[in-house]
C-alpha positions as CSV (number, residue, x, y, z in Angstrom):
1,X,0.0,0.0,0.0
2,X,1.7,3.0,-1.0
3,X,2.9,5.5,1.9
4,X,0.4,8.5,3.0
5,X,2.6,11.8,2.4
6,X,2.3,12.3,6.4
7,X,4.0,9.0,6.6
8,X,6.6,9.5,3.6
9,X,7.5,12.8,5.0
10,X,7.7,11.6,8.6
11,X,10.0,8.5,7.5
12,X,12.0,11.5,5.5
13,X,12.6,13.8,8.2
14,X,13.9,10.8,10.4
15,X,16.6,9.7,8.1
16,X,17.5,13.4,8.7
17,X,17.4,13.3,12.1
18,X,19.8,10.6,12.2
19,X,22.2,11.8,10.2
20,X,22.4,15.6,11.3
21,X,24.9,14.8,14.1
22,X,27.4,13.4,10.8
23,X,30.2,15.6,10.5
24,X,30.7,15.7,6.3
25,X,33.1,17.3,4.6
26,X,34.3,17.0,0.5
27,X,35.7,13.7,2.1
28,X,36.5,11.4,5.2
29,X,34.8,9.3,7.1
30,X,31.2,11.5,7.8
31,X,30.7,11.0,3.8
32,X,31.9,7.4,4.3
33,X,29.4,7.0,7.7
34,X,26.2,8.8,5.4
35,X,26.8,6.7,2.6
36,X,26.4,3.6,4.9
37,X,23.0,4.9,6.0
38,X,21.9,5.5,2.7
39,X,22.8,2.1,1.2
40,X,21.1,0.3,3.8
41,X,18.1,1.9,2.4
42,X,19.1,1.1,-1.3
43,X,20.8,-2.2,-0.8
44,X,22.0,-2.0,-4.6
45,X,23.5,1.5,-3.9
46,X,27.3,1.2,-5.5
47,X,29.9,3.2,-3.3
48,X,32.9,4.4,-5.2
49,X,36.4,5.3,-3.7
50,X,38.6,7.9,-5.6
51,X,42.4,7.8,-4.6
52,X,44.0,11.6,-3.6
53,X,45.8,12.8,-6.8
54,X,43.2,11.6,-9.1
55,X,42.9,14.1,-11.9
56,X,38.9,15.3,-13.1
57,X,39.6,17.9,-16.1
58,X,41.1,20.9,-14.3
59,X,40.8,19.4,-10.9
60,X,42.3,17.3,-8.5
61,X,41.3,15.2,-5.4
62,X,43.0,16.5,-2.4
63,X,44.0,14.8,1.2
64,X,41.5,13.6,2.5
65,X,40.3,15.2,5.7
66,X,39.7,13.7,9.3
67,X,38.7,15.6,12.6
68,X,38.0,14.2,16.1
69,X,38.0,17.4,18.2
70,X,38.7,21.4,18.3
71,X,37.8,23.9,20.8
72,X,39.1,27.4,22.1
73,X,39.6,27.0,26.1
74,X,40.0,29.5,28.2
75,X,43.1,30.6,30.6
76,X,40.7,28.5,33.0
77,X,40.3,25.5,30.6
78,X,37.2,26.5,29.6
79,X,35.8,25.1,26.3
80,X,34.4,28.5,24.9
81,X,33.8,26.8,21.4
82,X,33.3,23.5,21.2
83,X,33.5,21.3,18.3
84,X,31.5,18.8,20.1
85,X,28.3,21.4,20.5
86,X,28.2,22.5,17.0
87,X,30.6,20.3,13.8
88,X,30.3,23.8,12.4
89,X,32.6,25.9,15.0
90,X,35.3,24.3,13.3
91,X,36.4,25.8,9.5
92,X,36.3,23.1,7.1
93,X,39.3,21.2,6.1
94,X,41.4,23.2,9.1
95,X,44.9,21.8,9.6
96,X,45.7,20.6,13.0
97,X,46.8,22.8,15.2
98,X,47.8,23.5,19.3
99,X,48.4,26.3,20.1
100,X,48.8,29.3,23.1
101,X,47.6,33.0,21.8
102,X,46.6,35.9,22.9
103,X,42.9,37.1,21.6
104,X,44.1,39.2,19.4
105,X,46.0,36.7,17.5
106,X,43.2,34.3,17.9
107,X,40.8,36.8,15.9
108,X,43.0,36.5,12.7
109,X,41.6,32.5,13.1
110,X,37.9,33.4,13.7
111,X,34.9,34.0,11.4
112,X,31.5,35.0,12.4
113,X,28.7,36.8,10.8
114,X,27.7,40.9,12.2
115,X,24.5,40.8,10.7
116,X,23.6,37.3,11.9
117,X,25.0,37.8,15.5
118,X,23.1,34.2,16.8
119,X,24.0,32.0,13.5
120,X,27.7,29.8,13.0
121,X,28.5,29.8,10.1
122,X,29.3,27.5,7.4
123,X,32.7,28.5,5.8
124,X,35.3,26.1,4.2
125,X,39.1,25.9,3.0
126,X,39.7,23.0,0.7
127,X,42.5,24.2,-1.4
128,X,44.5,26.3,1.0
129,X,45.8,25.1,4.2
130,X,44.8,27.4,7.3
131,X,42.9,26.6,10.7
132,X,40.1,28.4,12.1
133,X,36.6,28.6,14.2
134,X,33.1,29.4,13.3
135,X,31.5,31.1,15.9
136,X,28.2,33.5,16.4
137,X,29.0,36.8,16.3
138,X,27.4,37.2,19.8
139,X,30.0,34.4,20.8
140,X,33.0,36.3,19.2
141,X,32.0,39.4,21.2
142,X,31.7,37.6,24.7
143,X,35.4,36.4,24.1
144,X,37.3,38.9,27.0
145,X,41.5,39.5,26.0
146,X,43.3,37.2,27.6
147,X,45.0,33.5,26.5
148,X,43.6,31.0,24.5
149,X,44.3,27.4,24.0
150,X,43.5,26.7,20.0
151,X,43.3,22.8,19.6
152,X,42.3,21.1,16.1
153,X,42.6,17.4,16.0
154,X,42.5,16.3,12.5
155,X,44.5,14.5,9.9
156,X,45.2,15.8,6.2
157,X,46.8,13.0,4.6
158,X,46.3,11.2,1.1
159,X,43.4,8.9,1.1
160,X,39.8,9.2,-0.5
161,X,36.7,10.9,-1.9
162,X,33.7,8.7,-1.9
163,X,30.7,9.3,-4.0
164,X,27.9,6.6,-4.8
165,X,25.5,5.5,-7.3
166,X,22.5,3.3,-8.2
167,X,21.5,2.0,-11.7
168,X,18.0,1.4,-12.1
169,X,17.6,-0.5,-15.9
170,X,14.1,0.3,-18.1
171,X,12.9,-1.1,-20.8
172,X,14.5,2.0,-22.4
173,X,19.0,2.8,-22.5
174,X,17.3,6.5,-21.9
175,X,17.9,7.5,-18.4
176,X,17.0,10.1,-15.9
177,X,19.4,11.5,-13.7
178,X,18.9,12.4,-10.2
179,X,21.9,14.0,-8.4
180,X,22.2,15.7,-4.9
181,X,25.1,16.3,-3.0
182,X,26.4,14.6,0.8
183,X,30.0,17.0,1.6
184,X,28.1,19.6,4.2
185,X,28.0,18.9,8.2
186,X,25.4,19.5,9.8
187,X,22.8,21.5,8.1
188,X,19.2,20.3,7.2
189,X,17.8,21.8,4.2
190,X,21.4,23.1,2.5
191,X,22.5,19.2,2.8
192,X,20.6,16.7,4.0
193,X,16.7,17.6,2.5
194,X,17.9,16.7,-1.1
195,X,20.2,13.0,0.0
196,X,16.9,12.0,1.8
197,X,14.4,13.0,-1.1
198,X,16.5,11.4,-3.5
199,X,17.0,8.5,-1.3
200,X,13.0,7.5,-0.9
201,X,12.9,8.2,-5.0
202,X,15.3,5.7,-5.4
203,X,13.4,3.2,-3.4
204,X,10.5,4.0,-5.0
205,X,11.8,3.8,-8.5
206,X,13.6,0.6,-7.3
207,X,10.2,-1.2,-6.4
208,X,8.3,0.0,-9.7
209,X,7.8,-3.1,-11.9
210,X,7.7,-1.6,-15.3
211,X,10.1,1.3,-16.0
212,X,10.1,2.6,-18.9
213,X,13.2,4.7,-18.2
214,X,16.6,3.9,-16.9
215,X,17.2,5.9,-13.9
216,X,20.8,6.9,-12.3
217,X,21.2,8.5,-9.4
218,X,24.2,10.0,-7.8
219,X,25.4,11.3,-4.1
220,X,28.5,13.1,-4.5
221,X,30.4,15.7,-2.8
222,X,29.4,18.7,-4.4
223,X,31.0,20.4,-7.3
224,X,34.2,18.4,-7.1
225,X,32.5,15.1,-6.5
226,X,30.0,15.7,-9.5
227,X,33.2,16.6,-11.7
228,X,34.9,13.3,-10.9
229,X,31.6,11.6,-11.4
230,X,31.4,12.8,-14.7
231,X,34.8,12.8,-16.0
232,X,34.5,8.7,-15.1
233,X,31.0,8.9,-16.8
234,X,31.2,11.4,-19.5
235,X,30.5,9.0,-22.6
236,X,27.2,7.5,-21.0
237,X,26.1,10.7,-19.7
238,X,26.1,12.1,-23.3
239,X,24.6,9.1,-24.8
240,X,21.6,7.9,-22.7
241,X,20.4,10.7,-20.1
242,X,17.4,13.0,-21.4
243,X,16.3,14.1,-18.6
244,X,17.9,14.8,-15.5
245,X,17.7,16.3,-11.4
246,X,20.0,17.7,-9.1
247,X,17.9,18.1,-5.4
248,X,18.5,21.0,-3.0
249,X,17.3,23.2,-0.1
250,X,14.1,20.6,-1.0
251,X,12.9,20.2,2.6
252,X,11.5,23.6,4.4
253,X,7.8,24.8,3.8
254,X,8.7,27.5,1.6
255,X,7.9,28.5,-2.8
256,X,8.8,25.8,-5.1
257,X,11.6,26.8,-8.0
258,X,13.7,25.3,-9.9
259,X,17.3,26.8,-12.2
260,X,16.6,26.0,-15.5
261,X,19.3,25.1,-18.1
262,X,21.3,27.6,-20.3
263,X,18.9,27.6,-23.1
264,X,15.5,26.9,-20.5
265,X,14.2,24.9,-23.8
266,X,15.1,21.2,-22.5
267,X,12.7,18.4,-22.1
268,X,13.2,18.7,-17.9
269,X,12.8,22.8,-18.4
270,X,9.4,22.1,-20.1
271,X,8.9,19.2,-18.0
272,X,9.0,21.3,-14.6
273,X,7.8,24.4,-15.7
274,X,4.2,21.8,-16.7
275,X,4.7,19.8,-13.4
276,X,5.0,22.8,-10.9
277,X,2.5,24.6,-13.0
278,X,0.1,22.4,-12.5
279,X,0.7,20.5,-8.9
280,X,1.3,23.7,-6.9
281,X,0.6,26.8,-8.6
282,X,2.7,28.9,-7.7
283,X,6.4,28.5,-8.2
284,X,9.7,30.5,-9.1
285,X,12.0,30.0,-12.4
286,X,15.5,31.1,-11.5
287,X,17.9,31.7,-15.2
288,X,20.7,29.8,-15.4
289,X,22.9,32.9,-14.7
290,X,21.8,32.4,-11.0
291,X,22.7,28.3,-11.3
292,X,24.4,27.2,-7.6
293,X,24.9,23.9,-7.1
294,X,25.8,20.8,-9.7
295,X,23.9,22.0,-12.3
296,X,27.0,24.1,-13.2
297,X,29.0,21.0,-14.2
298,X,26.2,18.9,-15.5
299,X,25.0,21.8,-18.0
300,X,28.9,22.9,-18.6
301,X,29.2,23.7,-22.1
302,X,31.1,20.5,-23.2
303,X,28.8,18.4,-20.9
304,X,25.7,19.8,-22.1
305,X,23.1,17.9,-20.3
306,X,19.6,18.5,-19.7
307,X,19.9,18.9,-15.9
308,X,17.6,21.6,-13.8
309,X,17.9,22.3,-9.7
310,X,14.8,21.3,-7.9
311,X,14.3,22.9,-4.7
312,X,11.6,25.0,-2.7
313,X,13.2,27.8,-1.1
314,X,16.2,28.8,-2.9
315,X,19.7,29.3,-1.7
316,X,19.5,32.9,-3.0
317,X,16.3,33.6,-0.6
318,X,16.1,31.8,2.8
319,X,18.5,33.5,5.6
320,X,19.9,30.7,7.3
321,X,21.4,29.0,4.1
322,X,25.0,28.2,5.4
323,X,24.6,28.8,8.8
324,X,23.5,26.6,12.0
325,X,20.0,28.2,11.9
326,X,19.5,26.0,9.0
327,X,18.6,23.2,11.3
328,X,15.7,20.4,11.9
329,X,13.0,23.2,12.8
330,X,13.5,24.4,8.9
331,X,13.0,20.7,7.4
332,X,9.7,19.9,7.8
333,X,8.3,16.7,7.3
334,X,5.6,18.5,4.8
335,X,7.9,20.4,3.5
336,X,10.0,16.9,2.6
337,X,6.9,15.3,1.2
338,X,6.5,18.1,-0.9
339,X,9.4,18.0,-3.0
340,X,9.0,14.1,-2.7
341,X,5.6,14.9,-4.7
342,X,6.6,17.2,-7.2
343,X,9.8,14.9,-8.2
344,X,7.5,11.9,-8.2
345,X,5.0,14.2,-10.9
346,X,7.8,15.2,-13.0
347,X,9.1,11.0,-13.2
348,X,5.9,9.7,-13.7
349,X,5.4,12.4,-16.7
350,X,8.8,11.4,-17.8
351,X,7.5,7.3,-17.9
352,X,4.0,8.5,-19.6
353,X,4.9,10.6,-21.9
354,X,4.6,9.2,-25.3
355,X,3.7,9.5,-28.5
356,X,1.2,8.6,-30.1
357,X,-0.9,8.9,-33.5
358,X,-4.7,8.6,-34.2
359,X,-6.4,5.2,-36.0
360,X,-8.7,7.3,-38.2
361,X,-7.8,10.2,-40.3
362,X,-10.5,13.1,-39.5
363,X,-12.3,13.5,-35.7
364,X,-13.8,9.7,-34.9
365,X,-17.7,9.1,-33.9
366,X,-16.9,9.7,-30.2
367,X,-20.6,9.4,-29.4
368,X,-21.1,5.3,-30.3
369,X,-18.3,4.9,-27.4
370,X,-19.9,7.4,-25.1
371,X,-17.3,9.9,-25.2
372,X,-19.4,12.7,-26.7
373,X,-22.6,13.8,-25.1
374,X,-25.7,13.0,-27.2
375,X,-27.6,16.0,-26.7
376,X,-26.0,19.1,-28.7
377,X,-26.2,22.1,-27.7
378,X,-23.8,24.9,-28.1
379,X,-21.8,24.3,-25.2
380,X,-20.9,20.9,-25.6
381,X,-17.8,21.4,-27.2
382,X,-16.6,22.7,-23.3
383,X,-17.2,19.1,-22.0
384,X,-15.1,17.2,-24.2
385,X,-12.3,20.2,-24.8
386,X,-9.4,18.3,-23.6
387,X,-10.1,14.9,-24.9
388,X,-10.6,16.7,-28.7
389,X,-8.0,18.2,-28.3
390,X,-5.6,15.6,-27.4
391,X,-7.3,13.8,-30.5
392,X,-6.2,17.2,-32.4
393,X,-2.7,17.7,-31.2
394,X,-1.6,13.8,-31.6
395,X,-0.2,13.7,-35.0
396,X,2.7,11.5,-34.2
397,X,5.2,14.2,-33.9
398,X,4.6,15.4,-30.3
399,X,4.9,13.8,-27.4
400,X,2.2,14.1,-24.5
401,X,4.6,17.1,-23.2
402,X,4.2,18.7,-25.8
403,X,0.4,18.1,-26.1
404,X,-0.2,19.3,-22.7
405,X,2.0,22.8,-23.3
406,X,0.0,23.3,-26.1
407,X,-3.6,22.9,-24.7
408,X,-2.9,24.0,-21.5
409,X,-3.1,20.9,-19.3
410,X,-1.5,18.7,-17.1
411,X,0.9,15.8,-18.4
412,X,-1.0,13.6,-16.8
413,X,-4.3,14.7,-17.4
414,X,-3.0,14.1,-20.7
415,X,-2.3,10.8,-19.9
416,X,-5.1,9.7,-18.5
417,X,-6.9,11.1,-21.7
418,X,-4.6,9.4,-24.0
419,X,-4.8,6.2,-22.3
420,X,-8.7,6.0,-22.4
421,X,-8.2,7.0,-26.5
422,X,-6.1,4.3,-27.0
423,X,-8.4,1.6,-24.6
424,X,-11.1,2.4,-27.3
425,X,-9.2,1.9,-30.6
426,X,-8.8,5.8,-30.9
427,X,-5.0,6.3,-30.7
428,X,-1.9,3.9,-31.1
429,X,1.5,4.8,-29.6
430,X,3.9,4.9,-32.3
């Protein structure tokens, strides 16, 4: 029996729960540790090691990074930022460090945000070794001069980046793509709404009998995960995926939007722009020249594929993106099923929408199969509107997204139309 969306987002919001606490990072073991999680929900869920010094195009994997412990202690031994309270008070990818200084050195190590004076927040260093703290501005200011202990227990040393993937086989080599990232610590709707969205897709999608697509999906680190992902991938990518998702900020209660591609003309532009339309109303299209997350590599111009970002609230327009406000009071469990929804739309669109032709050249007598009322008067052509029309618009060159842009409807109102045509002898798929 299929899941009620309060149970779906409830079962959602607690794979979230449980893997808040993870400290992740572009690698080490937190991605290693969320990986785990996720495959023993997708038992089929291939995790891939990449050695430190592999080259991706332009890039190249760095150390890998392991932390156990930091804090700033006071001439007292006072822990007055604690690594253990907050995975964010420490900058990401800081070298190790121990060390005695005055606060006015210290401040050369600290970042905090004025305007946000209660919120830690989220900065990294992946390519340039340095050390540092996170702190709330309020925090910052409560520091008094004096001595501080800096300690940073971590490990930059050559090992790994881990990334993972599933391959769910259709009757089709065409394949969707749906991407999200796992390399943030512990944020909820920045990181962990899209991994657990994409997570209960994948199960669905794994227990549907009949695809008609292929679908792969991917958890990477973002940006340099999605690069080494496609520079290992880059031929099949090319060949079989039209359509594809990367899943973001997917889980608060906020507007639905989506990043289109560079040209906004690709069958998952269309595809989105119908589904949102359609399911929820009201929605926002961001261009491409405001694109945030992997999109960038996926639609890069020698890439080229036909990849949008799903997400509710955008990055660009919720205040506690990148910072510890964005916590498990800002994922929802509604807000979850939500973007569960939509995504689900936009697949089961992607499986339905064919094309098809009619049997009869000129309109068929609807009436004899009870499609057409038998009284006429002049407003009967309102009660069949949609069903002539798909009958009008099916000419063996459009698909049913196509169809449905043109008349105005939902894809799968379409469907459902085309699917009673063809039950009655009306329309054949070609």
């Amino acid at each position: 029996m299929p899941q009620s969306d309060a149970d779906i987002g409830a079962e959602m919001h607690g794979w979230a729960r449980d893997l808040f606490p993870i400290c992740r990072s572009l690698t080490g073991p937190g991605v290693r540790e969320t990986l785990a999680y996720i495959k023993k929900i997708l038992p089929d869920l291939q995790i891939h090691s990449v050695p430190t010094g592999t080259k991706a195009f332009d890039w190249t994997v760095p150390d890998e990074w392991t932390i156990r412990d930091a804090y700033i202690a006071d001439e007292a031994g006072n822990r007055v930022v604690d690594f253990r309270k907050s995975n964010l008070h420490v900058l990401g990818y800081s070298e190790p460090v121990d060390r005695v200084l005055d606060l006015t050195e210290l401040q050369k190590h600290l970042y905090s945000l004025p305007e946000q004076a209660d919120a830690i927040p989220y900065i990294t260093s992946y390519y340039k070794r340095r050390w540092g703290f996170c702190l709330s501005e309020n925090q910052r200011k409560a520091l008094k001069p004096g001595r501080y202990r800096a300690v940073i227990d971590s490990d930059l040393k050559p090992g790994v980046m881990n990334y993972a993937e599933l391959l769910l086989p259709g009757d089709s080599e065409k394949e969707v793509l749906l991407s999200t990232y796992v390399c943030h610590p512990s944020m909820a709707n920045n990181e962990l709404s899209g991994p657990v969205v994409v997570t209960a897709l994948a199960r669905a999608l794994a227990a549907r009998k009949n695809r008609k697509r292929s679908y792969r999906i991917v958890f990477a680190p973002e940006t340099l995960g999605s690069i080494v992902y496609i520079s290992k991938n880059l031929d099949a990518l090319k060949k079989h995926v039209i359509a594809g998702f990367v899943v973001s900020c997917a889980g608060d209660d906020g507007n639905y939007s989506f990043v289109a591609t560079p040209s906004g003309q690709t069958l998952t532009d269309r595809l989105a722009r119908n589904v949102l339309k359609h399911s929820v109303g009201n929605f926002k299209e961001y261009s491409f020249l405001v694109r945030g997350s992997d999109e960038r590599q996926y639609c890069s111009p020698l890439v080229n594929l036909p990849v949008v970002l799903m997400m509710r609230s955008s990055y660009l327009e919720y205040p506690e993106y990148h910072t510890s406000l964005d916590d498990l009071t800002l994922v929802t469990p509604s807000g979850l099923a939500g973007s569960y929804n939509v995504l689900s739309r936009c697949i089961d669109a992607l499986e339905e929408s064919k094309i098809y032709i009619p049997v009869f050249p000129c309109e068929p007598q609807l009436g004899k199969r009870g499609l057409y009322p038998d009284l006429s008067t002049r407003d009967v052509f309102s009660k069949v509107e949609h069903l002539m029309n798909v009958l009008a618009y099916a000419d063996g060159k459009r698909d049913l997204l196509g169809i449905a842009e043109t008349i105005g409807l939902d894809i799968s109102a379409c469907a459902q139309i085309a699917d009673k045509l063809t039950a009655e002898g009306l329309l054949r798929e070609v």
